[in-house]
C-alpha positions as CSV (number, residue, x, y, z in Angstrom):
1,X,8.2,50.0,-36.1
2,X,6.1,51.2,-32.7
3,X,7.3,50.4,-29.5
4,X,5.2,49.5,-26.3
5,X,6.5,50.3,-23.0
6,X,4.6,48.4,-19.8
7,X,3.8,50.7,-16.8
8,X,1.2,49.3,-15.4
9,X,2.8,46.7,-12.5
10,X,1.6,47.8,-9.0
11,X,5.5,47.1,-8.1
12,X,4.9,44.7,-4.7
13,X,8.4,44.0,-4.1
14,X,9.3,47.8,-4.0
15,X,6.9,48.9,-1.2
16,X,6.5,50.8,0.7
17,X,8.3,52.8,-1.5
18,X,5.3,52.0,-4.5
19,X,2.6,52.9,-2.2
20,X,2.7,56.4,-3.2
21,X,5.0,56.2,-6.6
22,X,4.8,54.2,-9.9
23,X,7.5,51.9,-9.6
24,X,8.7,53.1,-13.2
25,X,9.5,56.6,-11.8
26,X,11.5,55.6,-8.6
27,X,15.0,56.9,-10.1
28,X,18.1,55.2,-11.0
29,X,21.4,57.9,-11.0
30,X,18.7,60.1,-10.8
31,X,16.3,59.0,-13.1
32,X,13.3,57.7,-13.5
33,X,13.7,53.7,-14.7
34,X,11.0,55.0,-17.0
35,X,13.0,57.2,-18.5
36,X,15.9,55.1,-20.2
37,X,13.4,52.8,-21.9
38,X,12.1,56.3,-23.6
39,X,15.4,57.2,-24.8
40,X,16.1,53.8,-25.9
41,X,13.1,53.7,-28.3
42,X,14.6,57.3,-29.1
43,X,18.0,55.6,-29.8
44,X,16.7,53.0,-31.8
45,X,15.0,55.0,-34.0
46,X,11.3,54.2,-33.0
47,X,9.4,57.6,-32.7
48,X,5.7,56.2,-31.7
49,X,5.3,55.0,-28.2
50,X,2.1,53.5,-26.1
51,X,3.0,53.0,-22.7
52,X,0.3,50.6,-21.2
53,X,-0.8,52.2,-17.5
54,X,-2.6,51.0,-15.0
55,X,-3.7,52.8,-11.0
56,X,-0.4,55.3,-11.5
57,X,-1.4,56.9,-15.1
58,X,-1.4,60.1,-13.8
59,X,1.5,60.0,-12.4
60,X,3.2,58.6,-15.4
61,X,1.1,60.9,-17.8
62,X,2.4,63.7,-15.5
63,X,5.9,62.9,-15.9
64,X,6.4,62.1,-19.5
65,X,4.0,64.1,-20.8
66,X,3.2,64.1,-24.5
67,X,6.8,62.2,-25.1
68,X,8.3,65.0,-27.4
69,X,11.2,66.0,-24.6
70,X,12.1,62.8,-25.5
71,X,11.5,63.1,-29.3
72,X,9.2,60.9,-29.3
73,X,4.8,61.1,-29.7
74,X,3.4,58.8,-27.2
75,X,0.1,57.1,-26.2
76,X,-1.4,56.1,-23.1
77,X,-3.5,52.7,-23.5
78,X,-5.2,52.2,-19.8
79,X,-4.4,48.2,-18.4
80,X,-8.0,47.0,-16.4
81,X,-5.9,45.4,-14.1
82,X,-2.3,44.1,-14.3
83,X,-3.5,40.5,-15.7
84,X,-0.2,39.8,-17.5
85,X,2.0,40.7,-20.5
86,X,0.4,39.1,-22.8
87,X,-3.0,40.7,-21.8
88,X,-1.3,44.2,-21.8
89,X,-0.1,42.9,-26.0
90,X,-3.5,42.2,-26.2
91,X,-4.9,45.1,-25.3
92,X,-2.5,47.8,-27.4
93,X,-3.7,45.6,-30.8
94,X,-5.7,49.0,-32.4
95,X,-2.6,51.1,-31.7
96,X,-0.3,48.5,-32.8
97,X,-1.9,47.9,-35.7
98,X,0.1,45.9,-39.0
99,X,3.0,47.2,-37.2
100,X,6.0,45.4,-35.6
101,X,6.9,46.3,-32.5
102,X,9.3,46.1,-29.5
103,X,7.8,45.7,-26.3
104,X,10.0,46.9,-23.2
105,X,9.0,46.1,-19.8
106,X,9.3,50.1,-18.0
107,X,10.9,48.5,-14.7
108,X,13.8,47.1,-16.8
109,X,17.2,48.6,-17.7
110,X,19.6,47.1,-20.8
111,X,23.0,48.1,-20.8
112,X,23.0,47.9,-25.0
113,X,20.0,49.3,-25.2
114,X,17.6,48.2,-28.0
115,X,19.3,49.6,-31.0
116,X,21.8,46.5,-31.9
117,X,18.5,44.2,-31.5
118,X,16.0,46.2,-33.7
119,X,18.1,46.3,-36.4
120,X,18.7,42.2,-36.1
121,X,15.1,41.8,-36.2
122,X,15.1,44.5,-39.3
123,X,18.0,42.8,-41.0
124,X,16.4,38.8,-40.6
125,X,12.4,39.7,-40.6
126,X,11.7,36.8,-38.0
127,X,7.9,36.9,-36.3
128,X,9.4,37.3,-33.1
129,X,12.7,37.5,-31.2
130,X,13.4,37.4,-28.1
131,X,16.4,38.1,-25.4
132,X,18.5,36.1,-23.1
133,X,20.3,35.9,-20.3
134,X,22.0,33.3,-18.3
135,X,20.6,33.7,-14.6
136,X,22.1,32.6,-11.3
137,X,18.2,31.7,-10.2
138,X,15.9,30.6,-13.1
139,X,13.3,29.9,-11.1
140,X,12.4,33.6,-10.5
141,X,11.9,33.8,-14.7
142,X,10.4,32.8,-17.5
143,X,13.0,30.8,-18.9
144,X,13.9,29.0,-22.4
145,X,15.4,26.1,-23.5
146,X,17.1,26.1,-26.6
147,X,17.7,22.9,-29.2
148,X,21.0,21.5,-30.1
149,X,20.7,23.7,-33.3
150,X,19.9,27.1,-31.0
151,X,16.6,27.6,-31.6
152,X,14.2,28.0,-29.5
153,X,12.2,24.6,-28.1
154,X,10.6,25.3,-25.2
155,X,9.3,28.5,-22.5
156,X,8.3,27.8,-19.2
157,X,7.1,30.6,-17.1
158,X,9.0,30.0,-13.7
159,X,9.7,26.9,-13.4
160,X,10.3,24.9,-10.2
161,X,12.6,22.5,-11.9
162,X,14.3,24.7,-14.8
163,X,16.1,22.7,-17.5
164,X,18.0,25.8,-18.7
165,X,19.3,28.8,-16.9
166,X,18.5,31.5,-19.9
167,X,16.2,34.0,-18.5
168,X,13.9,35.9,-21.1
169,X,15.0,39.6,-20.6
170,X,11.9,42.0,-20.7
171,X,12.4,43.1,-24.1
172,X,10.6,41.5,-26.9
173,X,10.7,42.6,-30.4
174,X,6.7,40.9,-32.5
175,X,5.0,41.4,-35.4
176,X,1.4,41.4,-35.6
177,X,1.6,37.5,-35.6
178,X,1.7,37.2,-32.1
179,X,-1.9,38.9,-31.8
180,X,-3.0,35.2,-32.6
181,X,-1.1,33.5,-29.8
182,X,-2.2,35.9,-27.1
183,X,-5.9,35.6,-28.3
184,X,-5.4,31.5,-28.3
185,X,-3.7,31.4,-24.7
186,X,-5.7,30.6,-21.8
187,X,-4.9,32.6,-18.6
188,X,-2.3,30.7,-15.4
189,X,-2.4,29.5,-12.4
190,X,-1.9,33.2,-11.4
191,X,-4.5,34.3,-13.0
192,X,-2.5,36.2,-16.0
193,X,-2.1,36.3,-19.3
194,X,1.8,35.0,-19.7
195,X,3.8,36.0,-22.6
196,X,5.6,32.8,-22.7
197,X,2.7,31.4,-23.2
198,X,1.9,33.6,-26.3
199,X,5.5,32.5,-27.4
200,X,5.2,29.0,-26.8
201,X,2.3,29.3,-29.1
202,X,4.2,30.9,-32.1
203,X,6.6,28.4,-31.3
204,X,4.2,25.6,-31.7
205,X,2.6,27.2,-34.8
206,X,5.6,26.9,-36.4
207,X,7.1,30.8,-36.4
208,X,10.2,31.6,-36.7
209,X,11.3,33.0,-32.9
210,X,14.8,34.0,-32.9
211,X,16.9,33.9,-29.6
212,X,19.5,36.6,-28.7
213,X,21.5,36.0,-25.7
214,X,22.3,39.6,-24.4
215,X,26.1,40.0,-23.5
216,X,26.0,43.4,-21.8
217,X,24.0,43.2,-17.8
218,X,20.5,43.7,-17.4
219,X,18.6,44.6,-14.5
220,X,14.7,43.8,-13.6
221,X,14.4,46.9,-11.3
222,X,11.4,45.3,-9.4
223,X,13.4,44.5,-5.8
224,X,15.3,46.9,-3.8
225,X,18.4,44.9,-4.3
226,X,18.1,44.9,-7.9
227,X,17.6,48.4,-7.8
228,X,20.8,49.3,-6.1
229,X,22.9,47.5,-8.2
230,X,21.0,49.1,-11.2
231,X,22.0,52.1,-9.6
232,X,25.8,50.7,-8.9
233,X,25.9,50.3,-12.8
234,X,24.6,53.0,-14.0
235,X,26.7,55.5,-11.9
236,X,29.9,53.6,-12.7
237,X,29.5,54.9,-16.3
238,X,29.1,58.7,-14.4
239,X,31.3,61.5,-15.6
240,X,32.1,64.3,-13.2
241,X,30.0,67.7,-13.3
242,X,30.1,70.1,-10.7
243,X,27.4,72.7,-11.0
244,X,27.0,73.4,-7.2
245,X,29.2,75.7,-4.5
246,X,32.0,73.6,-2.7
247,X,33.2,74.9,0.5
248,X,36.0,73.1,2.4
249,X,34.6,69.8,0.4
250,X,37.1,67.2,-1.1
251,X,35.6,65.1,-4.3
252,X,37.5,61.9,-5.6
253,X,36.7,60.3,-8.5
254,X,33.7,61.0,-10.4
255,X,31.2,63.0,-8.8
256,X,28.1,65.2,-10.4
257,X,26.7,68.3,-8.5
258,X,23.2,69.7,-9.5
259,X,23.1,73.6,-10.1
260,X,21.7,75.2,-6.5
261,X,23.6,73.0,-4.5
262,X,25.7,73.5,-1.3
263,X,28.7,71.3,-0.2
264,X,30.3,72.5,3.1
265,X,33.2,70.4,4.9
266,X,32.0,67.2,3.3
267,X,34.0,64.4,1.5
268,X,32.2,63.0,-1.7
269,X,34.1,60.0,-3.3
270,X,32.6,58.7,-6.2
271,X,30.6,57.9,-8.4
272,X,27.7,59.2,-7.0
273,X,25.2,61.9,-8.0
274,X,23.9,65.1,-6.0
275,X,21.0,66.6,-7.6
276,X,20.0,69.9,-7.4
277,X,19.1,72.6,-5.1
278,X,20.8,70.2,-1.8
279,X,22.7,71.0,1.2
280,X,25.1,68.7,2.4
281,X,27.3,69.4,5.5
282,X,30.1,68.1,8.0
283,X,29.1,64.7,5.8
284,X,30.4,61.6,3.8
285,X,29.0,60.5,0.5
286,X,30.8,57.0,-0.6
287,X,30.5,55.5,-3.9
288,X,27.2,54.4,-5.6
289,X,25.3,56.9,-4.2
290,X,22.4,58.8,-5.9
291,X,20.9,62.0,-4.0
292,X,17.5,63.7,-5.6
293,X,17.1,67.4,-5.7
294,X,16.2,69.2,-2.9
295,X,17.7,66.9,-0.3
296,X,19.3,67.5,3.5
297,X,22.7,65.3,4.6
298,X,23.9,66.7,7.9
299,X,26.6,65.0,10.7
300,X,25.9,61.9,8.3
301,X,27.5,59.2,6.5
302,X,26.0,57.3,3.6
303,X,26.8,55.0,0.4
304,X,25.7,52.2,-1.7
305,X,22.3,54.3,-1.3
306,X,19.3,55.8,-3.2
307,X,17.7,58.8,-1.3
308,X,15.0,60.7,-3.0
309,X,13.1,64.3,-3.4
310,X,13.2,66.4,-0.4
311,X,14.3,64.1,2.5
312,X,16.9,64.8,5.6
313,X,19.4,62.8,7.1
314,X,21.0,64.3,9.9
315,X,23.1,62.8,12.7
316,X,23.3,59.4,12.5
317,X,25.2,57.3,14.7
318,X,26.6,54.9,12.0
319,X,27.0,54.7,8.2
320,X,24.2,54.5,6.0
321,X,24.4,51.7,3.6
322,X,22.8,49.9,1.0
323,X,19.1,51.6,1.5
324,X,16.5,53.2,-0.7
325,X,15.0,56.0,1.3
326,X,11.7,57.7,-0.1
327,X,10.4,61.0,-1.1
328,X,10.3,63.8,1.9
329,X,11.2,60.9,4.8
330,X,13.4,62.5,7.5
331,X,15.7,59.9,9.0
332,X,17.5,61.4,12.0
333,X,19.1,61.0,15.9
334,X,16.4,62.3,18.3
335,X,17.3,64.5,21.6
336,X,13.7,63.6,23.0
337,X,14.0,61.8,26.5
338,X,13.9,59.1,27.6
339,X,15.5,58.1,24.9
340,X,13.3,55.4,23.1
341,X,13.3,54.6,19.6
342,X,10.4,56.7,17.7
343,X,9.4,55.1,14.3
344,X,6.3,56.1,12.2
345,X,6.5,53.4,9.8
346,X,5.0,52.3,6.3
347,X,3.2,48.9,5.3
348,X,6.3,45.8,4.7
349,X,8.9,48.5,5.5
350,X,12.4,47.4,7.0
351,X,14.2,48.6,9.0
352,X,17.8,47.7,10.7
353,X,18.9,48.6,14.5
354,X,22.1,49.2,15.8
């Protein structure tokens, strides 16, 4: 079995953050959202990789290399333009292959991983399955209805009236039989390629597509809310290591200190993550809080917060919460007079005043 990771979304909902980084790489407990579906495929076994790119190859390329950090020997198969999932199925066919294959969307995060699902697929050889998840808003997903026996009827991509609230989870699990559908399907309204549209069709040929509905949470990391509580999860499974200096700094709970690091007079209450090579002083870090390496936290309180490489927060008036703050930004109280708010600001950026 191969897997097929997507990377090739232009991540709109993450900007401005995505106007300068693959949305796949912006990090979750420090890292890259990429990352765990890499050691997933690890996990599960599956040693050959593509991972479908699009404007930010290089970037990816430059992070994950040739794969074999992670064990793995991947493939980069350049996306034209981000014209759907089933165009990107369609377009990994000659690396694919007569193999089956799981295809894992590179923005998502599973709790479970892939391994229990692979070996279901393994173990009962159906031509596709597919996960599930109840949502709270279906019509943000492609959704399925189910028959009175559990199988599945019906996909609708979106749908403005949804008739069921399971959400299709963005990991799939095909074999080459679904190289038919996504050849017969027709492109939507949108303009893409949809893959539950290339299900529907295995559906209506008469396939066997078996539903899983996943138990453990899963997280689409494409909105900065999503993102934090990716984060949230993720660092609530966080063990305490402290590789840095502590001066005068209390820790509670579980907290992890990158090697280079310098805590002075600061309270840390976990979980939350410090990278490496940061200096923190005179500051609070509350729960749920990921720093990157190389990062400044001065006369500052923040939590519920992602801050990435080689920024500075220093003297803030209030606490810091529930923000994503990007690579090399500098977020601090100015002594210029008058005093005026000073803001050099990104495209769709947000920002909150006191």
């Amino acid at each position: 079995m191969k897997g097929l990771i997507l990377s090739g979304g232009a991540g709109t909902r993450l900007r401005p953050i995505t106007h300068t980084a693959a949305k796949q790489l912006v990090p979750v407990a420090n890292k890259p959202v990429l990352f765990y579906a890499l050691e997933a495929m690890r996990t599960a076994s599956i040693s050959e990789v593509g991972i479908v790119v699009g404007d930010t190859r290089a970037e990816i390329e430059a992070a994950v290399g040739d794969g074999s950090r992670f064990g793995l020997v991947v493939t980069y198969l350049p996306q034209e333009a981000p014209l759907g999932l089933a165009h990107a199925v369609l377009i990994s066919e000659a690396y694919l292959g007569d193999d089956p294959f799981v295809m894992y969307l590179g923005d998502n995060l599973l709790k479970e991983g892939i391994t229990p699902f692979v070996e279901a697929f393994d173990a009962d050889r159906p031509d596709a399955l597919i996960l599930l998840q109840k949502v709270a808003d279906p019509k943000s997903y492609g959704i399925a209805e189910l028959d009175g026996d559990g199988r599945v009827a019906r996909l609708v991509e979106k749908p403005a009236e949804p008739r069921s609230d399971l959400a299709l989870v963005g990991v799939y699990l095909f074999t080459p039989a679904v190289f038919e559908s996504v050849k017969a399907i027709v492109p939507s309204a949108r303009g893409e390629l949809e893959i539950t549209d290339a299900i529907q069709h295995m559906v209506d040929r008469g396939l066997n597509v078996e539903p899983h509905v996943v138990t453990g949470w899963w997280k689409d990391t494409g909105k900065l809310e999503d993102m934090l509580e990716a984060n949230r999860l993720v660092l609530s499974t966080l063990e305490g290591d402290v590789r840095g200096e502590l001066l005068e700094t209390t820790l509670e709970g579980a907290v992890a200190v990158g090697p280079g690091s310098r805590l002075e007079r600061c309270t840390v209450r976990g979980p939350a993550v410090i990278g490496a090579g940061c200096r923190l002083s005179d500051s609070f870090v509350g729960p749920y809080t990921s720093i990157s390496d190389g990062v400044v936290v001065d006369h500052a309180e923040l939590e519920h917060s992602i801050v990435l490489e080689n920024s500075r927060i220093s003297s803030l008036g209030a606490r810091m919460t529930d923000s994503l703050i990007g690579r090399e930004c500098v977020i601090a109280r100015s002594e210029a007079r008058p005093v005026a708010y000073r803001f050099l600001v990104g495209d769709r950026s947000r920002i909150g005043i006191l």
